[in-house]
Rosetta silent file (secondary structure, phi, psi, omega in degrees, C-alpha in Angstrom):
SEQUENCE: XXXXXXXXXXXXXXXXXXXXXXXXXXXXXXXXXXXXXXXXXXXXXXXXXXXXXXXXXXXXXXXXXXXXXXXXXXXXXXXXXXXXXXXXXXXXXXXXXXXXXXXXXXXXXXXXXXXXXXX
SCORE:     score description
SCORE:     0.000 S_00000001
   1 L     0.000  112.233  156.469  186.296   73.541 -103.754 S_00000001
   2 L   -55.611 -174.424 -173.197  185.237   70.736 -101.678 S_00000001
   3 L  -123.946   43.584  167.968  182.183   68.953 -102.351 S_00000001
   4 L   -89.587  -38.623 -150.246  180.116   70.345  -99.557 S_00000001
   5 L   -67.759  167.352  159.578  180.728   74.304 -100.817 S_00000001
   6 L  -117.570  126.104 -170.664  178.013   76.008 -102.435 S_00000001
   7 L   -78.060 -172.368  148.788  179.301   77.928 -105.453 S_00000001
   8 L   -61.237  -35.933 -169.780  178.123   81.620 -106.515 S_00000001
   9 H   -93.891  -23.913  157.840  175.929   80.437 -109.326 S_00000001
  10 H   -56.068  -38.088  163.957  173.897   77.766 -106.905 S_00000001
  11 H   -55.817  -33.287 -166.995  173.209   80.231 -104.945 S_00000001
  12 H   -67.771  -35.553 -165.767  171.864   82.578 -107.439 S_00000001
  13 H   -82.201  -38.030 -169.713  169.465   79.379 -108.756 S_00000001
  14 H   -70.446  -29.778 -176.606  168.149   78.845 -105.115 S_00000001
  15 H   -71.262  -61.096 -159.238  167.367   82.533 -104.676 S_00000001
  16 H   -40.570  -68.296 -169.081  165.846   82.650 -108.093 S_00000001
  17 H   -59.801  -44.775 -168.047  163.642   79.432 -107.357 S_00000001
  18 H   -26.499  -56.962 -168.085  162.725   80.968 -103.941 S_00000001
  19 H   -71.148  -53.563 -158.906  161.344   84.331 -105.230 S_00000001
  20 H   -41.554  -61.655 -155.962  159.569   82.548 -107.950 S_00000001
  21 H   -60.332  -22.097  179.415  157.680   80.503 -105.548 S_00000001
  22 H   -62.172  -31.600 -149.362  157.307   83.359 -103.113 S_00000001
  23 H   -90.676  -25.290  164.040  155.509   85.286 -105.930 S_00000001
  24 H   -59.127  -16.882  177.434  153.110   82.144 -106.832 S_00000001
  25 H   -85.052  -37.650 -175.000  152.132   81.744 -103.007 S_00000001
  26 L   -83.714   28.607 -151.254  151.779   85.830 -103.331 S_00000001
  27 L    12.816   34.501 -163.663  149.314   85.428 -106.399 S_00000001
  28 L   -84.138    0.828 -168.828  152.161   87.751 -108.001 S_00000001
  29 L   -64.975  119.731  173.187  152.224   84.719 -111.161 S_00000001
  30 L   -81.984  142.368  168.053  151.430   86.774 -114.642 S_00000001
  31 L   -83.855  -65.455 -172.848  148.830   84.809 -116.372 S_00000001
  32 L   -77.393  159.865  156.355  148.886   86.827 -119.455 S_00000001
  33 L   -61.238  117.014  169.206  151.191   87.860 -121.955 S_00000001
  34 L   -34.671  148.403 -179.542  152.697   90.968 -122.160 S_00000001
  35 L   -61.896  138.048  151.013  150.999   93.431 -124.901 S_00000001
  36 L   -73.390  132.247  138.595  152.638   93.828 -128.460 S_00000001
  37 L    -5.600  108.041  168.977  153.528   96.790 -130.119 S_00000001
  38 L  -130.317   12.642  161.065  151.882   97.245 -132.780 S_00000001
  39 L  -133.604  135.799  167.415  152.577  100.923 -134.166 S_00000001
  40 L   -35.863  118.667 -173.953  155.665  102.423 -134.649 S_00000001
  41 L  -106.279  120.820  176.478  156.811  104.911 -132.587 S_00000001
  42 L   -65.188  150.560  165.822  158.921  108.323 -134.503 S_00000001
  43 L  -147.856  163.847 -172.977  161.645  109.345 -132.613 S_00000001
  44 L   -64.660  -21.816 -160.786  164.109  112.207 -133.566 S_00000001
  45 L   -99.837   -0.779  152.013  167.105  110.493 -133.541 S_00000001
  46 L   110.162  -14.461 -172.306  166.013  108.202 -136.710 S_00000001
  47 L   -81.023    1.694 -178.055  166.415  104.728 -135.292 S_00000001
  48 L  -122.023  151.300 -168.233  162.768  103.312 -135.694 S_00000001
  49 L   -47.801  135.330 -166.657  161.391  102.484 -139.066 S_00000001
  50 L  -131.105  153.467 -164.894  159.062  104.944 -140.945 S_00000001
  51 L   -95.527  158.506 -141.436  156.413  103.659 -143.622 S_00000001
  52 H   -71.642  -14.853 -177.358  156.921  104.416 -146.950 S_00000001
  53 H   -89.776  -39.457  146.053  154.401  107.895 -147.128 S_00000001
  54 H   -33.034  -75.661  169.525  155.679  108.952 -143.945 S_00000001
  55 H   -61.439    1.664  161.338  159.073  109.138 -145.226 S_00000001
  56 H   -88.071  -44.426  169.884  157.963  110.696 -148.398 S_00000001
  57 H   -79.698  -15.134  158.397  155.944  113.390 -146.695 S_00000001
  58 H   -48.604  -55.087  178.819  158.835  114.152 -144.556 S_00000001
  59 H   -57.125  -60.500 -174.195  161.077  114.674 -147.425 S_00000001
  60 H   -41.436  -52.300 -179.547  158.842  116.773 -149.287 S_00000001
  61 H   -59.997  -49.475  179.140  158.126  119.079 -146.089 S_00000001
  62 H   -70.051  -15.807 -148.898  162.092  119.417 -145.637 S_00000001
  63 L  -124.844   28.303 -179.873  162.402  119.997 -149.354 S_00000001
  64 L    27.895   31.048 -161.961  159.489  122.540 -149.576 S_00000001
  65 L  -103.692  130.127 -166.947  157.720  120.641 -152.293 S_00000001
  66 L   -99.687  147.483  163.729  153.994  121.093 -152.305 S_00000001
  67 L   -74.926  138.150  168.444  152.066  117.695 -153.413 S_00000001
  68 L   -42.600 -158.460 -164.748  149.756  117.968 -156.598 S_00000001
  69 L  -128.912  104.949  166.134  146.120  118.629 -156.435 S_00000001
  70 H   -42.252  -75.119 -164.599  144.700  115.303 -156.147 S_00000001
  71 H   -64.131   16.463  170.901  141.245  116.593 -158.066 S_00000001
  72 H   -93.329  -35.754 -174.232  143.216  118.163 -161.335 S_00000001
  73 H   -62.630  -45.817  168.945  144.883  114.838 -161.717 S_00000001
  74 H   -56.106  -82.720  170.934  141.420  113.297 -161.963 S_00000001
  75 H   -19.930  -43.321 -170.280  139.692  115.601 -163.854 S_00000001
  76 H   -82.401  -17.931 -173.658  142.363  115.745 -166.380 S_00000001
  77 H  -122.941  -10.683  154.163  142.478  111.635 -166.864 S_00000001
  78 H    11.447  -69.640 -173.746  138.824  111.008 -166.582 S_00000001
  79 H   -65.246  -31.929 -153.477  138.514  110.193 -169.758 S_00000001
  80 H   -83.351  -47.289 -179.811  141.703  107.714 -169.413 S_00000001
  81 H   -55.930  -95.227 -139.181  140.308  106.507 -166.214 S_00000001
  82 H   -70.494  -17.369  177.336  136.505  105.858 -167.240 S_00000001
  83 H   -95.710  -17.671  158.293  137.977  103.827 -170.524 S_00000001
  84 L   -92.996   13.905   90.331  140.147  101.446 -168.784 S_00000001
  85 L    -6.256  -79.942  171.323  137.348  101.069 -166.050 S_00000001
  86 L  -116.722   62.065 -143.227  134.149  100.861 -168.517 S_00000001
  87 H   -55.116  -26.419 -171.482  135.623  100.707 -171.987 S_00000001
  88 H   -81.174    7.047 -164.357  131.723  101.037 -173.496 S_00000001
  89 H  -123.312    5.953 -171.558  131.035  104.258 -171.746 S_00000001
  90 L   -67.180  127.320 -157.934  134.452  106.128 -172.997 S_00000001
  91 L    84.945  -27.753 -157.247  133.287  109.542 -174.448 S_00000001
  92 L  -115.252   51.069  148.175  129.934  109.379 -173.170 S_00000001
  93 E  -176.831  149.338 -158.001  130.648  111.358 -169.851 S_00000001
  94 E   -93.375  166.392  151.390  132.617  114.612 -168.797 S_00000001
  95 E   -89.301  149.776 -179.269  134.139  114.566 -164.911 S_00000001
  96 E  -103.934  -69.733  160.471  132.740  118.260 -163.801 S_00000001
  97 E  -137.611  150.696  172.803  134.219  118.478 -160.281 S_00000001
  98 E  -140.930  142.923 -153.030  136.030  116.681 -157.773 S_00000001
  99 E  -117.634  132.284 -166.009  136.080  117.538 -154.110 S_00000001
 100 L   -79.763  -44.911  174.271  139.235  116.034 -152.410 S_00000001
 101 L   -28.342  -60.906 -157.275  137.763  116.217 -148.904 S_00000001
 102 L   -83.876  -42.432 -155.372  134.400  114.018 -149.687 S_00000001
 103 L    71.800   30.723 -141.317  136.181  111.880 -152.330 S_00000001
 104 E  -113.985  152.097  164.185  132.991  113.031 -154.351 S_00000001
 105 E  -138.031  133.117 -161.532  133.349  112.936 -158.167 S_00000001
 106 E  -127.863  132.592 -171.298  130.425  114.915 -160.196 S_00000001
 107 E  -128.062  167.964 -165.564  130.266  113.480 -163.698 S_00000001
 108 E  -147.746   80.445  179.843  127.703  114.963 -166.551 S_00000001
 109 E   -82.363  157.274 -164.181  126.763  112.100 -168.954 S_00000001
 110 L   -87.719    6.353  171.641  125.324  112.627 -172.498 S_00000001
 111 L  -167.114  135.883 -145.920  122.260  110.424 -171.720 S_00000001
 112 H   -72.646   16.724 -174.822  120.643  109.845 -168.518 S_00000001
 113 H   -72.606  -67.093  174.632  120.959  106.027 -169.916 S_00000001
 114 H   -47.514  -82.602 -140.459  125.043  106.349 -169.252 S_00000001
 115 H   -79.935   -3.127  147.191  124.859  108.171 -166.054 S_00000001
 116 H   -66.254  -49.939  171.504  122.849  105.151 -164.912 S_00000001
 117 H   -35.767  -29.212 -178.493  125.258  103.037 -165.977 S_00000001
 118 L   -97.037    7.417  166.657  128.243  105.079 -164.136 S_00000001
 119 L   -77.554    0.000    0.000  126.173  104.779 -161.039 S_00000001
């Protein structure tokens, strides 16, 4: 190559700057920044990441495994619960019901002293 030629890759840079400039004369110039991601998208074939409850309820669902009953598990540790929570009120109130929906917990203290306190 003499040192008149124009090569394949100067050419490529001259086109390149051209269009740029065409697209700033064409107000085509992005000001902003492209959008992130920011949630995960499932796909079937396994390749994007799945958080850790996702892939736990997945398993379960493949593996026909029903989840416990959130409000027996309370009810039954109440007592376990309300003593590392309020160690001075341990004993002095029953859990009654608990409604999973609501998050509601209906407690029955042995003096309406206590169920202010557990308010």
């Amino acid at each position: 190559m003499s040192g008149g030629e124009v090569s394949g890759v100067d050419l490529a840079r001259q086109a390149l700057l051209a269009a740029r400039e065409a697209a700033k004369k064409n107000g085509a110039s992005r000001k902003e920044k492209p959008k992130r991601r920011t949630g995960a998208a499932l796909r079937r074939d396994c390749r994007e990441p799945l958080g850790l409850g996702s892939a736990i309820g997945m398993m379960m669902t493949e593996r026909g495994v029903a989840a416990p009953a959130v409000g027996g598990s309370i009810l039954a540790q109440f007592d376990d619960i309300l003593a590392a929570a309020v160690p001075e009120l341990a004993g002095r109130a029953q859990a009654v019901a608990f409604d999973v929906d609501t998050g509601r917990l209906d407690v029955a203290p042995d003096a309406p002293a206590c169920g202010t306190k557990l308010r």
